[in-house]
C-alpha positions in Angstrom: 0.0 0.0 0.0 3.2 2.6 0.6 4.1 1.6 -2.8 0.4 3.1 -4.3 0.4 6.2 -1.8 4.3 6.8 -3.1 2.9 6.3 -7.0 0.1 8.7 -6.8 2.0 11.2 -5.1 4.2 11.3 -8.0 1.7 11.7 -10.4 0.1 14.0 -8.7 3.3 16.5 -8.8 3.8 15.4 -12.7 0.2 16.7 -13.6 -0.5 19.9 -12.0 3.6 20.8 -13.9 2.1 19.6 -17.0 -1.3 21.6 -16.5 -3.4 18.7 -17.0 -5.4 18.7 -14.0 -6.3 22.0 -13.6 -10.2 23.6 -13.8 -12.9 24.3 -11.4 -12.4 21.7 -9.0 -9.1 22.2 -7.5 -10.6 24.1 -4.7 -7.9 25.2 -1.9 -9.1 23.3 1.0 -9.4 24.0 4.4 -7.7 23.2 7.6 -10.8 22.1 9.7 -14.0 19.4 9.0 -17.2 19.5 8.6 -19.3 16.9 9.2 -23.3 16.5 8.0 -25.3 13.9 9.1 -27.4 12.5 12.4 -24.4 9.8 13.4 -20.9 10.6 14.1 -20.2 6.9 13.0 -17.4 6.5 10.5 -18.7 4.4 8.3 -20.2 2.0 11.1 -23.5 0.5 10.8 -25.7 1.4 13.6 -29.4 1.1 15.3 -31.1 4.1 16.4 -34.1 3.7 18.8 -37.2 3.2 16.9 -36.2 3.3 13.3 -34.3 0.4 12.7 -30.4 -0.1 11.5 -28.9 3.1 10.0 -26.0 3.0 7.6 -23.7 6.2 7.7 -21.9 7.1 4.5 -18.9 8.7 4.5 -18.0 11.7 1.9 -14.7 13.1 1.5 -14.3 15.9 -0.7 -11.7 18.8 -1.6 -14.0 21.4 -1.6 -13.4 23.6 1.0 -15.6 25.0 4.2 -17.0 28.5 3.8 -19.5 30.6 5.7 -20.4 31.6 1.5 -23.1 29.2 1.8 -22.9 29.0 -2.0 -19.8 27.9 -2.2 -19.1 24.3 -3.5 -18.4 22.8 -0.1 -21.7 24.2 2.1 -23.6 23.2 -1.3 -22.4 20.0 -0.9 -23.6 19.7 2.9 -26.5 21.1 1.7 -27.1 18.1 -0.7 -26.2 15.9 2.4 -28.8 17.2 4.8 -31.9 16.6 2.5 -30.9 13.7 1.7 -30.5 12.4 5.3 -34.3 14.5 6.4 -35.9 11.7 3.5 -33.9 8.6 4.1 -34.0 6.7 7.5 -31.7 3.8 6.4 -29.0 5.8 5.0 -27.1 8.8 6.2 -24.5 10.9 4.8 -21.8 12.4 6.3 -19.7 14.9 4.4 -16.1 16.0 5.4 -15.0 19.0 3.5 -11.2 20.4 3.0 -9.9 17.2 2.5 -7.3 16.5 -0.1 -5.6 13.9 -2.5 -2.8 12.9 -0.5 -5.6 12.6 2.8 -7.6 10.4 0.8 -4.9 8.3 -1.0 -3.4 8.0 2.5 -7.0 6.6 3.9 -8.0 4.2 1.5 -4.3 2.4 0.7 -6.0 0.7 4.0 -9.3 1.4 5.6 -12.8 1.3 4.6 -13.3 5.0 5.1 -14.2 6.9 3.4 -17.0 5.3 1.2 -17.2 7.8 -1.3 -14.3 10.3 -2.1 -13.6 13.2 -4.6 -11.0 12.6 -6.5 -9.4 13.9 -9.8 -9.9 11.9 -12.8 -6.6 10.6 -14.2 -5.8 8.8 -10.8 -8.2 6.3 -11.6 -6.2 3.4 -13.1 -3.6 2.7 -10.7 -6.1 3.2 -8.2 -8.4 0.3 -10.1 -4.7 -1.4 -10.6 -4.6 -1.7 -6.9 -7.2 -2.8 -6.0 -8.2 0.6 -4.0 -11.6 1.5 -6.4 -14.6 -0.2 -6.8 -15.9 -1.0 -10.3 -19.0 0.8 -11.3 -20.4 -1.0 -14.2 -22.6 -2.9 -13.1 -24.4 -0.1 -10.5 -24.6 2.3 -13.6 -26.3 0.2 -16.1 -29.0 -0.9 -13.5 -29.7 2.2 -12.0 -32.7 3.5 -14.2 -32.4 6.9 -12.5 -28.8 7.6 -13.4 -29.3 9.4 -17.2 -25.3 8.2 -18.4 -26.9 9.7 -21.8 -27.2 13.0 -20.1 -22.8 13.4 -19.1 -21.1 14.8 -21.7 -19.2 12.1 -24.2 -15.9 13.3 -23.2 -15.9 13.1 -19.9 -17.4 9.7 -19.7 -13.9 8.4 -21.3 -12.2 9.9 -18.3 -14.7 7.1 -16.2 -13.4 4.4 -17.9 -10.4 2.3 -17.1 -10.6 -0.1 -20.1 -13.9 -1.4 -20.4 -14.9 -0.6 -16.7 -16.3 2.8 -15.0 -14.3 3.8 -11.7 -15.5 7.3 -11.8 -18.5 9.3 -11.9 -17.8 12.9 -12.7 -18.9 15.9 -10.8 -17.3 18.5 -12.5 -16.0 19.6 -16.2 -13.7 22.0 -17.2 -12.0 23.3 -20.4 -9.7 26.0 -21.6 -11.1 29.1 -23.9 -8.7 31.9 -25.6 -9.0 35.0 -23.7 -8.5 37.6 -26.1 -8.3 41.9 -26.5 -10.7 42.7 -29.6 -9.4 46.4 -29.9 -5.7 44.7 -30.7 -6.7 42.1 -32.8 -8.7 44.9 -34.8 -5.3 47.1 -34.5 -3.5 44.2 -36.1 -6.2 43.7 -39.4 -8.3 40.6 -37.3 -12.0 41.7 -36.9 -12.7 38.1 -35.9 -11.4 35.8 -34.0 -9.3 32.9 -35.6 -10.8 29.6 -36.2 -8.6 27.8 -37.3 -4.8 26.8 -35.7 -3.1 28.4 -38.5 -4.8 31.3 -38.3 -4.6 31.7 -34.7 -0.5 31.4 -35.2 -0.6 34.3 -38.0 -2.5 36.5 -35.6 -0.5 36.4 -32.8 2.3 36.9 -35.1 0.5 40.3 -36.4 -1.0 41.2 -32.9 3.1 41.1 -31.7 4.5 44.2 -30.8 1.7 46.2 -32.1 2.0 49.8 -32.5 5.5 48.8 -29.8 3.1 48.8 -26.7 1.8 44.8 -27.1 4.5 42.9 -25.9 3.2 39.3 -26.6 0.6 38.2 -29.2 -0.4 34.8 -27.9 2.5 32.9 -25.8 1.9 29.0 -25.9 4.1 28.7 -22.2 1.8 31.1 -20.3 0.6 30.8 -17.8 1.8 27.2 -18.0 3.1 25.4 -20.7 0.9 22.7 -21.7 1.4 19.7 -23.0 -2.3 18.9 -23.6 -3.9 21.4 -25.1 -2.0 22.4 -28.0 -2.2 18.4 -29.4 -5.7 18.3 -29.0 -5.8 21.7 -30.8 -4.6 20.2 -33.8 -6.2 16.7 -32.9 -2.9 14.6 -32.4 -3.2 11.4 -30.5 -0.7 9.9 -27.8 -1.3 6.6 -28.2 -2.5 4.0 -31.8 -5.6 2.2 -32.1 -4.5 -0.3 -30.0 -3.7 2.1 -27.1 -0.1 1.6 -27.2 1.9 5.1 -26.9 2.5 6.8 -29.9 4.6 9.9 -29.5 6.2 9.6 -32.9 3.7 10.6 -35.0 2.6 13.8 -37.0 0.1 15.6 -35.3 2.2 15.7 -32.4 5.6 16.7 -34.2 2.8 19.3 -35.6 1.7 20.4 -32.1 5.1 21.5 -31.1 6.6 22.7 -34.2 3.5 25.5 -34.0 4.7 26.3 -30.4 8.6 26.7 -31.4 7.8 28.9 -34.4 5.7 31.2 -32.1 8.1 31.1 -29.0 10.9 31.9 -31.4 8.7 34.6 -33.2 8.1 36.4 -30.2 11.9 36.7 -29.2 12.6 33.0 -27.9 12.0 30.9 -25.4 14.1 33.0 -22.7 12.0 35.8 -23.3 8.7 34.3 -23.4 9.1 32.5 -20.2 10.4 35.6 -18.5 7.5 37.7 -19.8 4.8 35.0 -18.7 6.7 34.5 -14.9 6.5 38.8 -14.6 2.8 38.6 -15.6 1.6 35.5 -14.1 0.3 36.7 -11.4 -2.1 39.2 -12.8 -4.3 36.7 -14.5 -7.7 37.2 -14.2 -6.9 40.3 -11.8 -7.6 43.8 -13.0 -4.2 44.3 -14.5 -4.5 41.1 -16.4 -2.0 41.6 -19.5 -4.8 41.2 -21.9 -7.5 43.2 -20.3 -4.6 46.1 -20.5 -3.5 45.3 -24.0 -0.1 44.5 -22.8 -0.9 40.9 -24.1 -3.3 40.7 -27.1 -4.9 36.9 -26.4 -3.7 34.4 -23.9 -5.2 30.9 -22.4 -7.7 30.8 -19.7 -9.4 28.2 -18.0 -13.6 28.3 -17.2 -12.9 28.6 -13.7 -11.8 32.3 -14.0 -14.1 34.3 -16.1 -16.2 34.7 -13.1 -13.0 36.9 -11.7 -11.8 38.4 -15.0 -15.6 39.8 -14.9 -15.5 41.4 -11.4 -12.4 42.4 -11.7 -12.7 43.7 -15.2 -15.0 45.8 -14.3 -13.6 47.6 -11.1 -11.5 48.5 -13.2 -13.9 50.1 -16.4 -13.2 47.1 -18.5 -16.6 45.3 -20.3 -17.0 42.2 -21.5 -17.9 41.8 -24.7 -16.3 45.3 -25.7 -12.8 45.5 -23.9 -12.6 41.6 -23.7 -13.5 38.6 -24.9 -13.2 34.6 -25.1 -13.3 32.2 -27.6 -13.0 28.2 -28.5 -9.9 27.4 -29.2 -9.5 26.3 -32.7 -9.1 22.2 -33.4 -10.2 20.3 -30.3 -10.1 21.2 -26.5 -8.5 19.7 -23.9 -10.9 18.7 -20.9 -10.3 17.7 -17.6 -12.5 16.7 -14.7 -13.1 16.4 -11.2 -14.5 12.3 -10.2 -16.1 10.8 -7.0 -15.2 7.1 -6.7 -16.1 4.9 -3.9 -13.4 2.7 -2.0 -12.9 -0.8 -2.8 -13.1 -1.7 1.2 -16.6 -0.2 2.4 -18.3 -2.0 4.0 -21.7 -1.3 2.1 -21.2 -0.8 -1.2 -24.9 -0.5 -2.8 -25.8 2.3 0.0 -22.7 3.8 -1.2 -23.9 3.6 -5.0 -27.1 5.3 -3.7 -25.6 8.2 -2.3 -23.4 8.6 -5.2 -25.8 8.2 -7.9 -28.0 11.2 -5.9 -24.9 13.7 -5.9 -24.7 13.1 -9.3 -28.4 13.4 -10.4 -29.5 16.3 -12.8 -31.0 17.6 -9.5 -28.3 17.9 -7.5 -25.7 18.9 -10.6 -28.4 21.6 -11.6 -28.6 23.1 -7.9 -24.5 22.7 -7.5 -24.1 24.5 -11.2 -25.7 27.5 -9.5 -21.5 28.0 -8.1 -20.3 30.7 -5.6 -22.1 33.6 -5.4 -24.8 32.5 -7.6 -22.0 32.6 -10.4 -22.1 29.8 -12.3 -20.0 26.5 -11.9 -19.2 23.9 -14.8 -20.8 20.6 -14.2 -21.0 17.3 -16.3 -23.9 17.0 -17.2 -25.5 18.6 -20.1 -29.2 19.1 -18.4 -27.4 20.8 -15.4 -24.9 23.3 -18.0 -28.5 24.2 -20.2 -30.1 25.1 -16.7 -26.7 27.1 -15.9 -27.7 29.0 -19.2 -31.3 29.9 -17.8 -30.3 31.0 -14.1 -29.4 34.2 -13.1 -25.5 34.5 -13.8 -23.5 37.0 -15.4 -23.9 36.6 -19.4 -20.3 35.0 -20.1 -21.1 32.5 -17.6 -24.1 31.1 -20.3 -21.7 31.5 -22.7 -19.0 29.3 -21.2 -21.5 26.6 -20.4 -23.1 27.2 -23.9 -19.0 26.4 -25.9 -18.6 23.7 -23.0 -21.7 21.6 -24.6 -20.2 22.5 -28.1 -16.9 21.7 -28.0 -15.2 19.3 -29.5 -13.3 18.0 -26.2 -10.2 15.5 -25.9 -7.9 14.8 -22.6 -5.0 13.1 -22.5 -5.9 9.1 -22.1 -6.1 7.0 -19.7 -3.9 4.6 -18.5 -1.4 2.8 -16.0 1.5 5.1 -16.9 0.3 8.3 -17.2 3.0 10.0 -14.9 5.6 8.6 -17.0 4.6 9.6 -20.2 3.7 13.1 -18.9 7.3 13.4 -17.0 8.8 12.7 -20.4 7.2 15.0 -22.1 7.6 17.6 -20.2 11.4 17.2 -19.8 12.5 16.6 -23.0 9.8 19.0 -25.4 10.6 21.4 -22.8 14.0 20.9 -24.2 13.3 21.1 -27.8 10.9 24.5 -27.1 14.1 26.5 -25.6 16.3 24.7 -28.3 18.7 22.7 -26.8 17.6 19.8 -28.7 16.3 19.2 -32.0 12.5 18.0 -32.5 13.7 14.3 -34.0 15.6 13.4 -30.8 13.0 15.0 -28.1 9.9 13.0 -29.6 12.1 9.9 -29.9 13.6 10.7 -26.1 9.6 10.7 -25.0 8.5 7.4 -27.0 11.8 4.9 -25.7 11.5 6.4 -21.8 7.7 6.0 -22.2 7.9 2.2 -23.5 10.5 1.5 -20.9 7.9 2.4 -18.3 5.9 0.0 -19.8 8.4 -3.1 -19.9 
């Protein structure tokens, strides 16, 4: 069990370098609990006077506790206390501010918790282990769960082979935040759809009129290795789901990135604009809300705060700023509950879960912090998001999530590897200090030793 604790603590360092777990649901957690539910039990079956034997459910989850009681943690406890006023068999009980390394910890050997937030591509050395349940079975026979109504995508990050470990609870992609009045500057008067198009603008949109000092840089604010493959649909592994690194859409998906780093004055001085500015993202001196930086990447999870922040400051939306799809494909990632291979009751686990995970509860969760929107699975609960009360480029969001074309890097045993040798050696290959051929063939022999 040390050995799967050690594994997934790796990974987890591997992914949030590579960018790949990033969205809406890494929440910062909290130092304290929270618990919701009329036992105190742990996971412990027990009789109450008068109504019989009670089985308490234990929830772990990452979001954090808030006195915002729309914030995705009280929401959650929320959930948990209507469920418990209708149910006398089953209770939940919901632990907030909880994260990976807490959970991983946990289950490598006890049966609590039951049911635990976790993120997505974790799930098949988890399953390898023995540490997950399988889910199969509980999906297909629970008429109430609507699998049709989760977007495509994200049902691919449930699967480990031919079995589901996961059940999403939350979806996120990656939009191209962008300055209209210095695309227009440049000749653009609409935004690119296409990658080569969106290379040539940023090209034009670079040092115009000598006060926008970066059209579009592909390494801020992170350099991923995700999104700009599924951009121009490359693949990481063949049909068979063996890795394949060496192959053209991926020598494509970096070549772009090179030609644009070196466009913009190289990789030295891309990465040292991006580190000055990072910080200002989605704050009111955000490079592209100023025009310092005519389009960058941006996660979901922030247009809520480029909005307020935006305009504090006397920027609009819509006029001063603006997002798009990026062109090709988008990468997607998820947030996932699974439920641990050792409770002790299983099917009043599956109960629980398949409730958090109803249109209901999504639709009331999508309502996110401050009745501002929040980016669930579900396509029901992101058309009801599009309905509520929430700042217009909140609908719009959820609108391009449901449109998308959407891709994530795959699932599998070795995903830390492969990810590790990406980064290292493309990282190489982007500040040119080796040529393209070596890099990809670098990433494809360390990722099939990992394998052996």
């Amino acid at each position: 069990m040390r050995k799967l604790v050690a594994l997934i603590m790796a990974m987890a360092m591997v992914l949030a370098l590579a960018g790949c777990s990033g969205g809406n649901t890494e929440t910062t957690p909290a130092a304290g609990e929270t618990a919701a539910a009329t036992q105190e039990a742990g996971g412990e079956e027990q009789t109450e006077g008068g109504t019989g034997e009670v089985t308490t459910v234990t929830v772990w989850s990452m979001y954090a506790e808030d006195e915002d009681e729309t914030t995705q943690g009280p929401r959650l406890l929320k959930l948990a206390e209507e469920f418990n006023a209708t149910h006398d068999d089953i209770q939940i009980q919901v632990t907030l501010g909880k994260t990976y390394d807490n959970i991983v910890t946990a289950i490598a050997s006890e049966g609590t918790p039951d049911i635990f937030q976790m993120y997505w591509q974790y799930a098949a050395p988890l399953a390898a282990n023995g540490a997950i349940l399988d889910l199969t079975s509980y999906v297909d026979n629970d008429e109430s769960f609507d699998k049709d109504d989760i977007l495509d995508a994200v049902w691919d990050l449930c699967m480990v082979g031919d079995s589901i470990y996961s059940i999403p609870l939350s979806a996120s992609t990656t939009y191209v935040l962008y300055n209209p009045s210095v695309l227009e500057a440049a000749g653009w008067s609409e935004f690119p759809t296409t990658v080569e198009d969106l290379i040539q603008c940023a090209k034009d949109c670079y040092d115009v009129g000598g006060t926008t000092q970066m059209g579009l840089s592909p390494i801020f604010p992170w350099q991923d290795d995700v999104l700009w493959p599924a951009m121009v649909e490359a693949q990481w592994e063949d049909a068979d789901g063996n890795p394949d690194f060496d192959n053209d859409g991926i020598r494509e998906a970096y070549s772009i990135q090179k030609e644009l780093i070196d466009y913009q004055g190289g990789y030295t001085a891309v990465s040292a604009w991006g580190s000055d500015w990072y910080s200002t993202r989605a704050t009111a001196t955000d490079p592209v809300l100023s025009g310092v930086c005519a389009m960058r990447f941006q996660a979901d999870s922030g247009l809520g705060d480029l909005l307020a922040n935006g305009a504090e400051a006397g920027y609009e939306y819509g006029t001063d700023w603006a997002f798009a799809a990026v062109p090709g494909n988008s990468m997607l990632t998820a947030g996932v509950y699974e439920i641990n291979a050792k409770t002790a009751h299983a099917d009043a686990a599956w109960e629980v879960l398949s409730y958090l995970s109803s249109a209901e509860s999504m639709a009331y969760l999508a309502e996110g912090t401050g009745n501002n929107g929040f980016y669930m699975p579900r396509y029901s609960s992101l058309e009801a998001l599009t309905q509520m009360d929430v700042p217009e480029v909140v609908k719009d969001a959820a609108t391009m999530l449901m449109e998308a074309e959407l891709q994530s890097f795959p699932m599998s045993g070795y995903v830390s590897e492969y990810l590790a040798a990406i980064s290292t050696h493309m990282s190489q290959y982007l500040s040119g200090t080796l040529d393209l051929d070596t890099a990809v063939a670098n990433v494809q022999a360390e990722v099939e030793a990992a394998i052996q």
